[in-house]
N, C-alpha and C positions, 0 to 999 in steps of 0.2 A: 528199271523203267517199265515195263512189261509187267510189271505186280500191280505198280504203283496206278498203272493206267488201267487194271485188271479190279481194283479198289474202287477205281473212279467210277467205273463202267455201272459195277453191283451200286453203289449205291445212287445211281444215277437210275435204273430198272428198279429198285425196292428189294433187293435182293436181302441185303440185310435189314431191311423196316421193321420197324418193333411191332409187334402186334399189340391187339388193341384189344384184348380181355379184362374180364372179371374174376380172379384165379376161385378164390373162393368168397362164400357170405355166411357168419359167423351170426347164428341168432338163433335163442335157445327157442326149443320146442315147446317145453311145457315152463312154467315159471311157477314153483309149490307157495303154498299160502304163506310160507312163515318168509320170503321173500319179497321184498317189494322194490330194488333196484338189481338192473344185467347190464352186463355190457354187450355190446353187437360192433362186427366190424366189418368192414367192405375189403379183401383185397384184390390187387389187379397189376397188371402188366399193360403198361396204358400211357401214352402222353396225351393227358387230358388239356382242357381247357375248366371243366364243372362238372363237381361232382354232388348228386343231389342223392338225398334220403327221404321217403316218400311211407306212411302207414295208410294204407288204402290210397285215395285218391289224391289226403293232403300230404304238404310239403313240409318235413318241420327243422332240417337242417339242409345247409348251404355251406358246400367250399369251393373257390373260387384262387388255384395257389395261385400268388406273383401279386396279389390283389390286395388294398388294406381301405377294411378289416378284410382279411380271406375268409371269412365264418359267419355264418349268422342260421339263430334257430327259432322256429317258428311253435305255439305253443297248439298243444294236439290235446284231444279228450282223454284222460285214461294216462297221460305221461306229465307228473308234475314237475320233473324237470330233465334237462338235456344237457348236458357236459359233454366237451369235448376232451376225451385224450390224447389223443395223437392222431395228427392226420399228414400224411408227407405221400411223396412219391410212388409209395407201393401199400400203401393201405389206410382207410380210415377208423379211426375207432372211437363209440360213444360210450356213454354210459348214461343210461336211462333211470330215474330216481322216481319214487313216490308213485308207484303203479295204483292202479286200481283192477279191476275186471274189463275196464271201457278201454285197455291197452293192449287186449287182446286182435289179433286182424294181421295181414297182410304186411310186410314190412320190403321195403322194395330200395336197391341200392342201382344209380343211374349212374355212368360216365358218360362225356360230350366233348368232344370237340368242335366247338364252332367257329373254326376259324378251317381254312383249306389245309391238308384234306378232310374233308366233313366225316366227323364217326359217333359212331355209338352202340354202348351195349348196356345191358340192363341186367338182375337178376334180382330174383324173388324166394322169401322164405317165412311162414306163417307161425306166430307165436300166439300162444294159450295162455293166459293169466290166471291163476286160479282163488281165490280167495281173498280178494282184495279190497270187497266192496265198502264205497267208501257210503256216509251219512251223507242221503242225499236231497237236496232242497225242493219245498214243493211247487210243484211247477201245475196249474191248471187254469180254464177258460178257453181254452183253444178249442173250435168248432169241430165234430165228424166231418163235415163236408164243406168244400170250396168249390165255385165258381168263377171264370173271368172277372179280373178288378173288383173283386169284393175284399173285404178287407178281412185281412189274418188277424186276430188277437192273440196273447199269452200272456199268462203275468206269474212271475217266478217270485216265491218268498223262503232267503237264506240266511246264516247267520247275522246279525246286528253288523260285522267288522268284516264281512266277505264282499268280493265283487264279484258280480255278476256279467255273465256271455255269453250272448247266443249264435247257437250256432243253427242251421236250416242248413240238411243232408250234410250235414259233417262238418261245413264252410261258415267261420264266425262272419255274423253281420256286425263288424268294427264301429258300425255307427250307434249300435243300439249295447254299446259294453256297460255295463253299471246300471244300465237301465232296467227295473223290476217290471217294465213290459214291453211286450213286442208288437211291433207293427207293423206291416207293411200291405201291400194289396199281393193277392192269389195271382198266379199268371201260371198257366197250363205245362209250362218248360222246365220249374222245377216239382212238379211233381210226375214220381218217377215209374216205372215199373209196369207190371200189367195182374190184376188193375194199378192206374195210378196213384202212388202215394206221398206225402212230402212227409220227413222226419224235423219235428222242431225240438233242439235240445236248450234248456237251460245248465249251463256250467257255476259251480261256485268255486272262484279262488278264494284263498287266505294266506296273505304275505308271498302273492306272487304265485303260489303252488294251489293243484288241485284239491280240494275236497270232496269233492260230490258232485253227480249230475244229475238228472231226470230227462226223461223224452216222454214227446206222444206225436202219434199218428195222425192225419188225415186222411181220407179220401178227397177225389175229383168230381164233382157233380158232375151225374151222364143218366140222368133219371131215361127220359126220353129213349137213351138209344137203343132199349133194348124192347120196348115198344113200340119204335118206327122199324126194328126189323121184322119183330114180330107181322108188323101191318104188311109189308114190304111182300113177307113170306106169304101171308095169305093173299093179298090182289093176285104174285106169281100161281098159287095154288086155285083162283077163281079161274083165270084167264087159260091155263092148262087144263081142265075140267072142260071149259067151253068150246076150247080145241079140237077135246078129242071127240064131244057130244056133235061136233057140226063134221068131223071125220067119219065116224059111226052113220050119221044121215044119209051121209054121199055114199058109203062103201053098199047101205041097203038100196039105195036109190039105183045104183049101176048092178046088181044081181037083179032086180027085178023087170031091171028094160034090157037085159042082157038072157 
């Protein structure tokens, strides 16, 4: 009785709680040219709720156990396709098909518990693509520079039987898929960095899978700013001048009546 209530106790305090790690993250370093699919695996010690696979910022597979469909993969630059092999209890595992160059980045494996009690852990590991680059479509007309609510253009031309998708900073605009141009209006939020810059990519599928992509750049109209401080600096550089010439008059003024 004294054990049994000694059992109770612990796991009443957490004494035996499972922890909630990422034991290890399985993703190759370098990936050689004559190769164009790896596999990557997540494992962990965890009672999860979601577990998510993340290459930079975006998201491109989804598991969710106990749940149907438990899986779902989202399609990323650089990775023509996502296959699941095994995903259960104590690790997940992909396999990545139809690389390019554009699949090289950050590759990042998320656990979650969102239900009581709230947890989570993350882990990160960078893979190199080397030789992979695909035929890629041409993409031009997009402006050097943007301003507030002016309008973005781009017009992408790919094979005859390809569709087409755009993506702006990594993230497809779902509205504008198949579409040979883009549009939308400039807002200052997505263009990013310092200075600021927005990345517009046109992607080409065929039967589903990557083929090719192209980007280009913009800048942010800020013509002005660097000659209103200029101004800014000289009014400060008159008014300090006049400061010290009317300090100078006083300092001779009281030596002389002194």
């Amino acid at each position: 009785m004294p054990v049994l209530l000694l059992l109770v106790l612990a796991c009443a305090t957490g004494t035996f709680a499972r922890p909630f790690n990422i034991t290890h993250l399985i993703v190759p370093e370098v990936v050689p040219p004559n190769q164009d699919e790896v596999e990557i695996e997540c494992r962990y010690d965890a009672n999860f709720t979601l577990l998510n696979w993340f290459k930079g910022p975006n998201e491109f597979f989804r598991y969710r156990p106990g749940t149907a469909p438990s899986t779902r993969s989202f399609p990323i630059l650089g990775v023509g396709k996502v296959e699941m092999l095994a995903c259960g209890p104590t690790a997940c595992r992909l396999k990545l098909g139809s690389l390019t160059e554009d699949a090289t980045g950050l590759y990042r494996c998320d656990i979650e518990r969102d239900v009581p009690p709230y947890k989570f852990e993350a882990r990160s590991a960078y893979m190199q693509v080397h030789g992979h680059q695909a035929r890629r479509p041409l993409l031009e007309g997009l402006a050097e520079e943007f301003e507030d609510e002016e309008e973005m253009q781009a017009y992408c031309r790919g094979a005859p039987d390809s569709e087409l998708r755009w993506y702006i900073n990594g993230r497809e605009v779902e509205e504008m898929r198949g579409s040979p141009s883009l549009k939308r209006k400039a807002s200052r939020w997505i263009f990013l960095g310092i200075p600021p810059v927005v990345t517009v990519q046109c992607a080409e599928f065929r039967y589903g899978k990557l083929s090719g992509s192209k980007e280009a750049k913009a800048r942010w109209k800020n013509h002005n700013h660097k000659d209103e401080r200029a101004q800014e600096q000289k009014n400060s550089s008159n008014i300090t001048d006049e400061h010290l010439t009317i300090i100078c008059i006083l300092y001779c003024v009281s030596k002389i009546f002194n």
